[in-house]
C-alpha positions as CSV (number, residue, x, y, z in Angstrom):
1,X,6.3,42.5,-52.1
2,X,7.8,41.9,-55.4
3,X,9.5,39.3,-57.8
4,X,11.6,36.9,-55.2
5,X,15.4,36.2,-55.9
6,X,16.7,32.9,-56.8
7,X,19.8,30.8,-56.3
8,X,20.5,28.1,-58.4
9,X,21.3,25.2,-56.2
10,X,23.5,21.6,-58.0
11,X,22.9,18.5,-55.5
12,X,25.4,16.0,-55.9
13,X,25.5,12.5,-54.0
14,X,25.6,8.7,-53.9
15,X,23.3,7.5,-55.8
16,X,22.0,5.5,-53.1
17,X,20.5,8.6,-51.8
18,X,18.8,10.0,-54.8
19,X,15.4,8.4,-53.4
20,X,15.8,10.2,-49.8
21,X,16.9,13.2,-51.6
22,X,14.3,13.9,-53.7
23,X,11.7,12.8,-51.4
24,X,12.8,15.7,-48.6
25,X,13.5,18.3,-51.4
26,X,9.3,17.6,-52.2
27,X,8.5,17.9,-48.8
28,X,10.1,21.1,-49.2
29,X,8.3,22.2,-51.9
30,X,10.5,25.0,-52.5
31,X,12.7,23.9,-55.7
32,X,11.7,24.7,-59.3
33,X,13.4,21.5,-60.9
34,X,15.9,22.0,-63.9
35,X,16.7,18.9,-66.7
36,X,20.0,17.5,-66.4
37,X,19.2,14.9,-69.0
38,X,18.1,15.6,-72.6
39,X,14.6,16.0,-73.2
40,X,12.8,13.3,-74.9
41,X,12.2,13.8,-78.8
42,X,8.9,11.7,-78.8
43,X,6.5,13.4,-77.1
44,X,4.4,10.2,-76.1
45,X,7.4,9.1,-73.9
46,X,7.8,11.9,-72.1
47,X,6.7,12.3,-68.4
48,X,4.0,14.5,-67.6
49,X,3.7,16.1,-64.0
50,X,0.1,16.4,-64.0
51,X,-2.2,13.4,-63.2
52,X,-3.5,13.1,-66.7
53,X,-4.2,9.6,-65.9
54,X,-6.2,10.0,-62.8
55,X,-8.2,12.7,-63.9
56,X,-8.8,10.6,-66.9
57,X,-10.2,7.9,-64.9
58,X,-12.0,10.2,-62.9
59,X,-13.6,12.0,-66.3
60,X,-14.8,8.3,-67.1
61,X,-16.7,7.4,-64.0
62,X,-18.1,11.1,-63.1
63,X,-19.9,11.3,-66.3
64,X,-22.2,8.3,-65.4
65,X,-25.9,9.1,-64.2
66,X,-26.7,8.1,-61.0
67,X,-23.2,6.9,-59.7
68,X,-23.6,4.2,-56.6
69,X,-23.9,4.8,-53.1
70,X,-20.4,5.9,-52.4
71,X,-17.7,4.4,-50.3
72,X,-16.2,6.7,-47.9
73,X,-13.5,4.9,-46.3
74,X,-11.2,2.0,-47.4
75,X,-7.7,1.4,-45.7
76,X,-6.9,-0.7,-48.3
77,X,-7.8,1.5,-51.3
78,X,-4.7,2.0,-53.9
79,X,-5.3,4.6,-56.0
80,X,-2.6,3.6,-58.9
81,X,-4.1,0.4,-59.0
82,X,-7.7,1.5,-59.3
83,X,-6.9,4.2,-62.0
84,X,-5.0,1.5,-64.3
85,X,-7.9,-0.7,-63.4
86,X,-10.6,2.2,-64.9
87,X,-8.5,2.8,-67.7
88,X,-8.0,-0.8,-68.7
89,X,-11.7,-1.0,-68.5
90,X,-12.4,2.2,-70.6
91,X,-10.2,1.1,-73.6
92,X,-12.1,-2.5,-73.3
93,X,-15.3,-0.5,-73.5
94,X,-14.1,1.6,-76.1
95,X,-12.7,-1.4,-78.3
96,X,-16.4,-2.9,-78.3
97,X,-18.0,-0.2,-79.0
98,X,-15.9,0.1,-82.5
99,X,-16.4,-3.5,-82.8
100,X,-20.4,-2.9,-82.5
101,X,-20.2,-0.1,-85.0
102,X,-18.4,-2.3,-87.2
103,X,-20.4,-5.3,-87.2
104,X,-23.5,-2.6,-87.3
105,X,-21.9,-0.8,-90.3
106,X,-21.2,-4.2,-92.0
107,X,-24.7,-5.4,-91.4
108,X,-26.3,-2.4,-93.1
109,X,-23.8,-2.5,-96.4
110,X,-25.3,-6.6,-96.4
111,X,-28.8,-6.3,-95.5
112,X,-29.9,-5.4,-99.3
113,X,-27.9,-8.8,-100.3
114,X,-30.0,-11.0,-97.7
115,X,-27.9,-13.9,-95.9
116,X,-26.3,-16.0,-98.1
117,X,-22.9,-18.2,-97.7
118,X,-19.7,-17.5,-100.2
119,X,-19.6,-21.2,-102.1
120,X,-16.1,-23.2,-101.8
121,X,-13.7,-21.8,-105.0
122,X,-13.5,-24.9,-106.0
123,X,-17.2,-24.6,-106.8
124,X,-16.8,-21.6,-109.1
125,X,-13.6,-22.9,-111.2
126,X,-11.4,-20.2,-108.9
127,X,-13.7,-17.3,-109.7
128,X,-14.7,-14.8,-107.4
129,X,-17.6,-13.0,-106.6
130,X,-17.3,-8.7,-106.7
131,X,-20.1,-6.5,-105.6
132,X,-21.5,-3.4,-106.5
133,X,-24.4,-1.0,-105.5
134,X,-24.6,0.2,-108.9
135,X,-27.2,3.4,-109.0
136,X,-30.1,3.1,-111.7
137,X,-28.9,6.2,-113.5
138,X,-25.3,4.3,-114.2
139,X,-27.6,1.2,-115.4
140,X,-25.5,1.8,-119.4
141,X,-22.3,1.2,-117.7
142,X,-23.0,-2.4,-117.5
143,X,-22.5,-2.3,-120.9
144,X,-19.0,-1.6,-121.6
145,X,-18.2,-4.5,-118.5
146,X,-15.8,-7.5,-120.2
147,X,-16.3,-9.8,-116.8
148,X,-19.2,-11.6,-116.2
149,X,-21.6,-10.2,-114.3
150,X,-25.6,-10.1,-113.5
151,X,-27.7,-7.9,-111.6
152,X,-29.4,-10.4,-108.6
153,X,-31.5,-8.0,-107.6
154,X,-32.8,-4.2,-107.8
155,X,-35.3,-1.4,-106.1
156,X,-35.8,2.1,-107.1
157,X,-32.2,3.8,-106.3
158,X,-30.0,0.8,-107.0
159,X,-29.1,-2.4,-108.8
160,X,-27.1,-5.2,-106.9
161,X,-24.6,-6.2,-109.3
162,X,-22.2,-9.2,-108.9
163,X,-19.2,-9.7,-111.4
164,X,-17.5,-13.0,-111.9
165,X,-13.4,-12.9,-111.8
166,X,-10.5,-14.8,-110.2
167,X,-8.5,-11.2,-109.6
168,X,-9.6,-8.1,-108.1
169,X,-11.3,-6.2,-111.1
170,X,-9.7,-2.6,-111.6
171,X,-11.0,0.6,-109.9
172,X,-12.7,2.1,-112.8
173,X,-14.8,-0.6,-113.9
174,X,-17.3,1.0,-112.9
175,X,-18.4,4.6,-111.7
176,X,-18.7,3.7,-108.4
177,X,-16.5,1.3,-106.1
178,X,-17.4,-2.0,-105.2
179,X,-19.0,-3.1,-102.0
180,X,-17.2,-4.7,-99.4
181,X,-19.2,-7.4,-97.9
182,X,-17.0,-9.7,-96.0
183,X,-16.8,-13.3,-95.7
184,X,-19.3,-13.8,-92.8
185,X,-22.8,-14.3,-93.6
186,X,-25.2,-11.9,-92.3
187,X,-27.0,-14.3,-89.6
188,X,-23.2,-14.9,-88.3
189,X,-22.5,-10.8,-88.4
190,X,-25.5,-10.8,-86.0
191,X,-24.3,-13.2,-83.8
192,X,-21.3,-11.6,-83.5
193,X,-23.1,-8.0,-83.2
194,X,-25.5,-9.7,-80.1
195,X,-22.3,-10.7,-78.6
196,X,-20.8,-7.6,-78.8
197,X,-24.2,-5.4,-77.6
198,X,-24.0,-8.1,-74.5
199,X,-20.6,-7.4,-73.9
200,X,-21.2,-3.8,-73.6
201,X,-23.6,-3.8,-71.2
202,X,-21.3,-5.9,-69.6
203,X,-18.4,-3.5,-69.4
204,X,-21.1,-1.0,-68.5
205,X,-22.4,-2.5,-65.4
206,X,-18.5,-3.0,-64.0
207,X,-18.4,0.8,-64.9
208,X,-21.2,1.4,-62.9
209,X,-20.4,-0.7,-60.1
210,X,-16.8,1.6,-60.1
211,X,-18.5,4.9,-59.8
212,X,-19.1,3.7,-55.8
213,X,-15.3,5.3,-55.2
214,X,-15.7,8.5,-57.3
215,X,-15.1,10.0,-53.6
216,X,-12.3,8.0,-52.7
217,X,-10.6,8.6,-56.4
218,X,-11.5,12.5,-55.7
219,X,-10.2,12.6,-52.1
220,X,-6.7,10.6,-53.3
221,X,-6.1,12.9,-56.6
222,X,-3.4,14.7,-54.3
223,X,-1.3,11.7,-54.1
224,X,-1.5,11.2,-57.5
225,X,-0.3,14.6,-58.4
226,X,2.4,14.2,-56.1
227,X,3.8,10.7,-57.6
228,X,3.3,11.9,-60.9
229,X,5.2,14.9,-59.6
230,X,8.2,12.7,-58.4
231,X,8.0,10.9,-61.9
232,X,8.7,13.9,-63.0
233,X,11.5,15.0,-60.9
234,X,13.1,11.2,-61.4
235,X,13.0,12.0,-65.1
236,X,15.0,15.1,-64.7
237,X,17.6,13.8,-62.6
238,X,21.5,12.9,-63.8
239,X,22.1,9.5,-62.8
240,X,24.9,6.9,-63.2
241,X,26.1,4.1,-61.7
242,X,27.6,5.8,-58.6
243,X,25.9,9.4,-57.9
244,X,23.5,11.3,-59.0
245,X,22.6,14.9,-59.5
246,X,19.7,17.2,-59.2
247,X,19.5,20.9,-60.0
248,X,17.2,23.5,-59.5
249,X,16.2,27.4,-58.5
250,X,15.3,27.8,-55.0
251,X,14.5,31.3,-53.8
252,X,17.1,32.6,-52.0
253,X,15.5,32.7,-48.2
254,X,14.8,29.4,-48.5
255,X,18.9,28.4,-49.7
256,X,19.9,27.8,-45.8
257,X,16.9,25.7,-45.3
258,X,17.7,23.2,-48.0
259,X,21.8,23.4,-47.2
260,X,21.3,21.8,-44.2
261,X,18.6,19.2,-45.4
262,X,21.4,18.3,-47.7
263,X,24.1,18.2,-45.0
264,X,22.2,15.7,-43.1
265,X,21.8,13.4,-45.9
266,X,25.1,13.7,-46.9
267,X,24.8,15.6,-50.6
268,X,27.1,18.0,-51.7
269,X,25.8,21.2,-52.6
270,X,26.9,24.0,-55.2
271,X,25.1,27.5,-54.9
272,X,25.6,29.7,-57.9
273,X,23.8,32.9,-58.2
274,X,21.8,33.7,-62.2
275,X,24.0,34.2,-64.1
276,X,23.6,36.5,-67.1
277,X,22.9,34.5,-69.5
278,X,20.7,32.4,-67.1
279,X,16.8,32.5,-67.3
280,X,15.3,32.1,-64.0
281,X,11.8,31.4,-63.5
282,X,9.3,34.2,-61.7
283,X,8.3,34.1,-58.3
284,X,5.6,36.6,-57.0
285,X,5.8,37.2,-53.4
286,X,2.5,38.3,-52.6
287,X,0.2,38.0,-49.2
288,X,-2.9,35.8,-50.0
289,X,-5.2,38.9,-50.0
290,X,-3.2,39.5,-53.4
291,X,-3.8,36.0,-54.8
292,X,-6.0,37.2,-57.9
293,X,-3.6,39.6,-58.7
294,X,-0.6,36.9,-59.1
295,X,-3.3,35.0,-61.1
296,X,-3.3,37.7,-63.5
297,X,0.2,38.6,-63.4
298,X,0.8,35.1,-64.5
299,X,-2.2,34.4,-66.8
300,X,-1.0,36.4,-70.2
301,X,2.3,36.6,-69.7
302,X,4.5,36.0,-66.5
303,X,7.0,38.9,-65.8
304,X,10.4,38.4,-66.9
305,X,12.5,37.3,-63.6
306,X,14.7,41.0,-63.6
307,X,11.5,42.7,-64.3
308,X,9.2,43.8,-62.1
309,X,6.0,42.7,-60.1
310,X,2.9,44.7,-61.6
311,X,0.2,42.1,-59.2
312,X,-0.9,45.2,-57.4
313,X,-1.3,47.4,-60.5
314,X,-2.9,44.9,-62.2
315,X,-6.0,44.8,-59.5
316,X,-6.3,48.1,-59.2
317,X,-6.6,49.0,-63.4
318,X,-8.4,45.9,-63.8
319,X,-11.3,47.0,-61.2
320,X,-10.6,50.8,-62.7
321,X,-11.3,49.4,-66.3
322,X,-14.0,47.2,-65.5
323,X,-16.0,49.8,-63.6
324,X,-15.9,52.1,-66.4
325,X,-16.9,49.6,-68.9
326,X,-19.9,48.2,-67.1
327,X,-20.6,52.8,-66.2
328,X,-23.6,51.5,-63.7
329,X,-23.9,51.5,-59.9
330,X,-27.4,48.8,-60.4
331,X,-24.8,46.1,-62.0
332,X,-22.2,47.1,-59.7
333,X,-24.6,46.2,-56.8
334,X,-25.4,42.7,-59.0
335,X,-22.2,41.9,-59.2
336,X,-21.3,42.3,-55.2
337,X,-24.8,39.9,-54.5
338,X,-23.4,37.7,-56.5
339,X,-20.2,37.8,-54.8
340,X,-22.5,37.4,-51.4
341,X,-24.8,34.9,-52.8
342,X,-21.9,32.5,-53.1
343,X,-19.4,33.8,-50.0
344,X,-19.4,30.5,-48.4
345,X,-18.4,28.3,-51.7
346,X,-15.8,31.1,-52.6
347,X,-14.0,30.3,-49.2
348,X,-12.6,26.7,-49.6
349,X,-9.1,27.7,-49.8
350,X,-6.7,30.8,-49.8
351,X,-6.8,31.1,-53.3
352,X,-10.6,31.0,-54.0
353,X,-10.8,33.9,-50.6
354,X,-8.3,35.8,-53.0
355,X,-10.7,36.2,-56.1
356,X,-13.8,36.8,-53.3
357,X,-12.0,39.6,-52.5
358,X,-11.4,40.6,-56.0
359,X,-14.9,40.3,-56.5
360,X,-15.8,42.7,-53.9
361,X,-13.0,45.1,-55.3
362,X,-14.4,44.5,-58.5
363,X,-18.5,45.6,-57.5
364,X,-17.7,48.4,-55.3
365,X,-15.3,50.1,-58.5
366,X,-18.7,49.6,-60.7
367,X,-20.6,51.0,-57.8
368,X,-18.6,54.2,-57.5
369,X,-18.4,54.7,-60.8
370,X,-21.9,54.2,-61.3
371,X,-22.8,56.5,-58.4
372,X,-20.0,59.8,-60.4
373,X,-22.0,59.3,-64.1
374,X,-25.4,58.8,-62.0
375,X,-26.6,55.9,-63.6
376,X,-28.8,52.9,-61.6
377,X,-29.8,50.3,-64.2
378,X,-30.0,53.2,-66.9
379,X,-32.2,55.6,-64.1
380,X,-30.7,58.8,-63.4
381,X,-30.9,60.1,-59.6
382,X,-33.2,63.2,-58.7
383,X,-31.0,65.7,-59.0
384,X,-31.8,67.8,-56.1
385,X,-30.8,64.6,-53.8
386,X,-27.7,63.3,-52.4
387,X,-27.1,61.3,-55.0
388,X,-27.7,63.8,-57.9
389,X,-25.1,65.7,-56.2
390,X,-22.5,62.9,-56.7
391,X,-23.2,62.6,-60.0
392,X,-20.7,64.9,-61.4
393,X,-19.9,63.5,-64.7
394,X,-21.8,62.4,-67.7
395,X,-21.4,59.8,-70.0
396,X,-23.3,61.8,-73.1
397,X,-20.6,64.8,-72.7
398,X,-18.5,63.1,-75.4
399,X,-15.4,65.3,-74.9
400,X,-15.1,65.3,-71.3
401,X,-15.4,61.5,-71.6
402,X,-13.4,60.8,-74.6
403,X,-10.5,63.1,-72.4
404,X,-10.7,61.1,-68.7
405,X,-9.9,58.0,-71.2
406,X,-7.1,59.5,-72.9
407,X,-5.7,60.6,-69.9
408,X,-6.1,57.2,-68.1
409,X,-4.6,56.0,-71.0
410,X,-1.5,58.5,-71.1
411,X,-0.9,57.8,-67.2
412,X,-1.4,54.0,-67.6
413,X,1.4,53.8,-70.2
414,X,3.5,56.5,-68.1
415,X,3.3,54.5,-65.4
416,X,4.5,50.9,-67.5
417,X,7.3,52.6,-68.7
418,X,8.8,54.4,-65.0
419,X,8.6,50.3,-63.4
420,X,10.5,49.6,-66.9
421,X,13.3,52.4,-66.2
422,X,13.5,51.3,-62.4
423,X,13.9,47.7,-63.1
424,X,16.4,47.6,-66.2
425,X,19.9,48.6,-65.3
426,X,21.2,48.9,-69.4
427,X,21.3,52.1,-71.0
428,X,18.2,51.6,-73.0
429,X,16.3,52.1,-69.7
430,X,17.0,55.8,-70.8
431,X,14.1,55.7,-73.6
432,X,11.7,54.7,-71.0
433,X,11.7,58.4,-70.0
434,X,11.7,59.6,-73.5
435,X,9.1,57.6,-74.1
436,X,7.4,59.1,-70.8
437,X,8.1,62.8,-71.8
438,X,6.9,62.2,-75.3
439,X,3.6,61.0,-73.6
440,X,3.4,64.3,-71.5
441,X,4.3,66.5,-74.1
442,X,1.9,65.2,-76.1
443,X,-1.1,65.5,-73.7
444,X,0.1,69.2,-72.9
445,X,0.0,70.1,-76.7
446,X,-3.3,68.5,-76.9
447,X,-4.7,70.1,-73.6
448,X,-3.0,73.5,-74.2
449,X,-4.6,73.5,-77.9
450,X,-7.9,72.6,-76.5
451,X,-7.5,75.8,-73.9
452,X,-5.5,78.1,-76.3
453,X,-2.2,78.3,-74.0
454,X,0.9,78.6,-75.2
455,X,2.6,75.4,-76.5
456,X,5.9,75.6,-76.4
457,X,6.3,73.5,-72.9
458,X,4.5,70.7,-74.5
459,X,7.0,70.7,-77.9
460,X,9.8,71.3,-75.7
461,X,8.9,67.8,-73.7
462,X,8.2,66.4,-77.1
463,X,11.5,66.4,-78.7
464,X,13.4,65.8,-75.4
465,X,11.8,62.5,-75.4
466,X,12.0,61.6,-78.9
467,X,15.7,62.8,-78.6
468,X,16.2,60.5,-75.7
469,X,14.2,57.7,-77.6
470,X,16.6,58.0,-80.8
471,X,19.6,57.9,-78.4
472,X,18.8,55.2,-75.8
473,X,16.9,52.9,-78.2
474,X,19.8,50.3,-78.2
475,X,22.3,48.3,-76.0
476,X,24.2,47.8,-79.0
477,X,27.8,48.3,-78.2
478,X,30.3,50.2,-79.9
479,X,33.6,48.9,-80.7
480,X,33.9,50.1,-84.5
481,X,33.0,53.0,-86.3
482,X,29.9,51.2,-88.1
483,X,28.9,50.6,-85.0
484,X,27.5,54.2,-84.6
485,X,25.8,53.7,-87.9
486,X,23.6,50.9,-86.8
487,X,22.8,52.6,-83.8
488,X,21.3,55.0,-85.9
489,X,19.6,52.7,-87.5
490,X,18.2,51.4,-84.4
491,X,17.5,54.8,-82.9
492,X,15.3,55.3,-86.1
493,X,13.6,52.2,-85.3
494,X,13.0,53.3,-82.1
495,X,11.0,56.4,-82.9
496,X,9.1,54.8,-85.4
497,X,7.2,53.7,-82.5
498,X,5.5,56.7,-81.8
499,X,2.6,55.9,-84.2
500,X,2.6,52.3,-82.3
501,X,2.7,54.8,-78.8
502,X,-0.2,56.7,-80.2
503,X,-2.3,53.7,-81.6
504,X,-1.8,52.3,-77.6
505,X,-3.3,55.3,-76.0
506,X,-6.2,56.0,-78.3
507,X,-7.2,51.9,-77.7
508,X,-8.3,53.3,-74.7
509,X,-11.3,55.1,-75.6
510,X,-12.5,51.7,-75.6
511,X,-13.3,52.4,-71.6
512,X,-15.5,56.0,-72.8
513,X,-17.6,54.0,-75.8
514,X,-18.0,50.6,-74.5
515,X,-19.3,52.6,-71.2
516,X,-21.7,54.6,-73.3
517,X,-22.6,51.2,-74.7
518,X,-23.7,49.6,-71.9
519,X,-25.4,52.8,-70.6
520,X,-27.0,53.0,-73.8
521,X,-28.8,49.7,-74.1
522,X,-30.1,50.1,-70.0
523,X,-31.8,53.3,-71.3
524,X,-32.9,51.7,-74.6
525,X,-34.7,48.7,-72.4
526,X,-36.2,51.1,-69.9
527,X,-37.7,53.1,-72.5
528,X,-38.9,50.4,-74.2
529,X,-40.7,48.8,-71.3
530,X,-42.1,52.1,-70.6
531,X,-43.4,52.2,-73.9
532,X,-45.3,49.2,-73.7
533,X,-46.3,49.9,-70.0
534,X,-47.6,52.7,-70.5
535,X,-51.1,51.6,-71.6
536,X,-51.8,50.3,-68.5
537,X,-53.5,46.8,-69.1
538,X,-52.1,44.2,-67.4
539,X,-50.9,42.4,-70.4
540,X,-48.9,45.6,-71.5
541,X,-47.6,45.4,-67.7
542,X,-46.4,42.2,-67.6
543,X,-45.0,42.5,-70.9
544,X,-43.1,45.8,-70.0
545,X,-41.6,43.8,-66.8
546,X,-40.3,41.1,-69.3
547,X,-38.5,43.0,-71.1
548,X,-37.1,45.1,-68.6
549,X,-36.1,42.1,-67.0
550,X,-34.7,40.3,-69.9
551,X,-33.0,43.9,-71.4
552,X,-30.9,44.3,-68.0
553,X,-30.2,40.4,-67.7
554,X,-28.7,40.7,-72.0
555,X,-27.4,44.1,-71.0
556,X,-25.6,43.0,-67.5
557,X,-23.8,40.0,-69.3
558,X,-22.7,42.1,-72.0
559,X,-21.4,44.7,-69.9
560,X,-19.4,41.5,-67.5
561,X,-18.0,40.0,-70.7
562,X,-17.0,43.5,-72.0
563,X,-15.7,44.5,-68.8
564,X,-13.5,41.0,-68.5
565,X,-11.8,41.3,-71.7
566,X,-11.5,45.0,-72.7
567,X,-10.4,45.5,-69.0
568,X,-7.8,42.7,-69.1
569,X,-6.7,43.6,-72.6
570,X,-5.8,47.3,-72.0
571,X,-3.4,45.7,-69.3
572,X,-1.7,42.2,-71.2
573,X,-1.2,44.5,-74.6
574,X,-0.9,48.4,-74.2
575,X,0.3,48.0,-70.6
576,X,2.5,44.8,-71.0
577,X,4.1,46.3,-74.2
578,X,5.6,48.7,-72.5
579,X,6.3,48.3,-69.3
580,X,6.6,44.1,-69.4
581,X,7.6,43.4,-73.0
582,X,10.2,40.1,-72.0
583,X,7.7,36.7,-71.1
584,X,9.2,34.9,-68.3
585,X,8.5,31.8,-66.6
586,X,6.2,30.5,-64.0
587,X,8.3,29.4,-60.9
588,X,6.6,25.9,-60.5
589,X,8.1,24.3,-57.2
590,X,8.8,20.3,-56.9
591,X,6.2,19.7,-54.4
592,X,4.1,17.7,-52.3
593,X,0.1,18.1,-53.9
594,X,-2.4,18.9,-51.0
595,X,-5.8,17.5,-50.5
596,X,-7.8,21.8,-50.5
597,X,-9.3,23.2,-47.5
């Protein structure tokens, strides 16, 4: 299977239809919607296609302890109702909890002051009391102070000033700022901050009493996907008084299918095929057993829409990389229990039986790789025995090891660059093999070198590719004479990247040392408990069986992280670079949201 192609598809019609339209084109579910209308500038008035506010709602109850016996069926349950009904409650809870903290925070700032009542101005001649928490060690600033003022009160940090004055006093009056009490006495502030612990508790117990349709809000999370969806496709649509227009890529096996949905409701319909300066998004057309791989086609960077589809040799370098990062058949046999342990709850849906799969792909690479460097939780086979005997290489010979990476790495970026020259149909396609002969050239120089052979195939292959590089490194065309000087230019350019080529196939010794790593530290924790077992007490025992246990547990999650993202990385950047380097965009069809298996 490969990248599916597209048609873009205009549907025009009255605009009395625009409802029955779009509702049939989700049912569909095989349009990836384009905007006729401007986008919105404000980002906060834009419409979303997720359910941000149903999983919002749902965020809000699930994090309650001990949620109430649940409801399972309601006929009369609306699920936009109930989320704007959480919601409305969570900003209510929210807004008294600020109002607690306030009243708390403005108790605290009074509480050295006691509880005492602002007189009428009239009572002061207009003045105004001002407040400061004046700290002993400022005590001589008092001094320079014009306004009235008297210290009502002290303890061992501070003295509670209070300054007389009808106007605000300036900033720098003293070295600190002034304290802002408020106007409410401190016996009303409590009051108030009763009222508003009461009021929480409140707001609390409806919060509780809600969290009795977590399973209903769960089950009905589809149909709020799918309205937001259609929000989403309304918000796209061209609409005036009398018609209205929708547009959209729809792959091309599915054009027939929506031609005559749109015959019956009577829309006209306008198929145009990408044009080239149209950007159509990626579809990968891949069985479910390939699911995974699609997930991480997609996951870094989507393939470009004329690229091509590297799902399949993603899976397979992925489980190649990942196996000789972790270099052990023991963790390799870990990882496919795990896989085991958890078969049932990894089979809910297509997608989740995808990444079972992967996981099985994933343990038995580790496995066989373990079982050809002979190396079972950091124990070596007997090597008169059947497994001895498969245990042809070893991950201490350095240069054997340093050269299966280098030629991994050589065919990896080989292989990038053919799927480029197949897919692209300009003339730059062309460097694709230079860039390939350069890489063989290269590896026969360095093998021949290593032998004492003759190397003149190797230089020969060499500067045929860097020719070809230099001449194919542009699509620039030519219709003046300086022209052909910025070619050059850009054929320069283009074999400056051989230092770039050569940095990409040296990153993957990463698979040889990270391999020795992991190795490494499994022999380093066997040893070590060995040590400390070796006395023979049951103390030493036990305490040789901890850290065995604990080094291979520390070891094994090193070697699943390491494996993850050195595995994945040698694929989204050396591999992408040259064999994907255009990002495309995810074909996201307008579509009806399914309750999963």
């Amino acid at each position: 299977m490969s990248i599916a192609p597209l048609k873009k598809l205009s549907l025009v019609g009255p605009v009395e239809a625009q409802d029955a339209a779009l509702t049939r084109l989700q049912d569909m579910g095989v349009m990836h919607i384009l905007p006729l209308v401007p986008v919105e500038a404000r980002v906060e008035k834009r419409v979303s296609r997720e359910a941000e506010e149903a999983y919002k709602a749902l965020r809000f109850l699930a994090v309650v302890p001990g949620p109430r016996r649940q409801v399972r069926s309601d006929p009369d349950f609306d699920v936009q109702a109930f989320v704007a009904d959480v919601l409305a409650l969570k900003d209510r809870l929210r807004a008294a909890r600020d109002r607690r903290d306030a009243l708390a925070n403005r108790l605290a700032h009074m509480q050295p002051w006691g509880d005492f009542e602002f007189p009428p101005l009239e009572s002061l001649a207009g003045q105004r009391l001002w407040f400061w928490q004046l700290p002993v060690k400022h005590r001589a600033a008092l001094q320079s102070v014009d306004l009235p003022w008297e210290i009502v009160g002290q303890d061992a940090r501070y003295l509670f000033v209070v300054v007389l004055s009808p106007d605000e006093p300036p900033s720098d009056l003293l070295p600190i700022p002034r304290v802002h009490l408020g106007a409410k006495p401190g016996r009303v502030l409590e009051a108030d901050l009763e009222t508003a612990e009461i009021e929480i508790e409140t707001l609390l117990g409806e919060r509780m009493a809600l969290t009795r349709y977590l399973t209903l809000l769960r089950g009905k999370l589809s149909e709020a996907e799918t309205l937001a969806e259609r929000a989403f496709a309304d918000s796209q649509t061209l609409r005036d008084p009398d018609l209205f227009a929708v547009q959209g890529w729809v792959p091309e096996a599915r054009v027939l299918e929506v031609e005559e949905a749109c015959a019956h409701l009577g829309l006209a319909v306008l198929i145009e095929a990408p044009g080239p300066d149209d950007t159509p998004p990626t579809l990968l057309e891949q069985p479910d057993e390939a699911g995974a791989g699609v997930d991480l086609a997609t996951f870094y960077q989507p393939p470009h829409y004329r690229a091509w589809d590297p799902t399949r040799m993603l899976m397979l370098s992925f489980a190649l990389f990942f196996a000789m990062i972790v270099a052990d058949a023991g963790y390799g046999i870990v990882v496919g229990l795990l896989v085991l342990t958890f078969w049932r709850r990894l089979g809910i849906n297509a997608h989740m039986r995808a990444w079972r799969r992967m996981g099985l792909y994933l343990a038995g690479a580790a496995v066989a790789f373990g079982v050809i460097v002979g190396s079972y939780f950091g124990f070596a086979p007997p090597e008169r025995g059947v497994l001895g005997g498969l245990a042809f290489l070893d991950l201490n010979d350095f240069d054997t090891m340093m050269t299966l990476s280098i030629l991994i790495g050589v065919l990896h970026i080989c292989f990038a660059n053919a799927m480029a020259f197949r897919a692209k149909t300009t003339r730059s396609r062309y460097a694709n093999l230079g860039w390939i002969a350069l890489l063989a050239g290269g590896v026969t120089l360095w093998i021949g070198g290593m032998e004492g052979s003759s190397r003149e195939v190797g230089g020969a292959l060499m500067g045929v590719g860097l020719l070809l590089v230099m001449a194919y490194a542009s699509d620039r065309s030519v219709r003046q004479p300086k022209d052909w000087l910025w070619r050059g230019f850009d054929g320069l350019k283009g074999a400056a990247g051989l230092m770039g080529m050569f940095g990409d196939v040296l990153s993957y010794m990463r698979l040889f040392a990270l391999g020795l790593a992991s190795a490494s530290l499994a022999i380093t924790f066997n040893d070590l408990a060995a040590d400390v077992m070796a006395s023979g007490s049951g103390l030493a025992v036990l305490g040789g069986l901890l850290i065995f246990v604990i080094g291979h547990v520390l070891n094994f999650a090193l070697a699943m992280m390491s494996g993850v993202v050195h595995g994945l990385r040698l694929n989204f950047i050396e591999f992408y670079k040259w064999g994907l380097p255009e990002e495309g965009i995810v074909f996201r069809a307008f579509a009806r949201k399914e309750v999963q298996e």
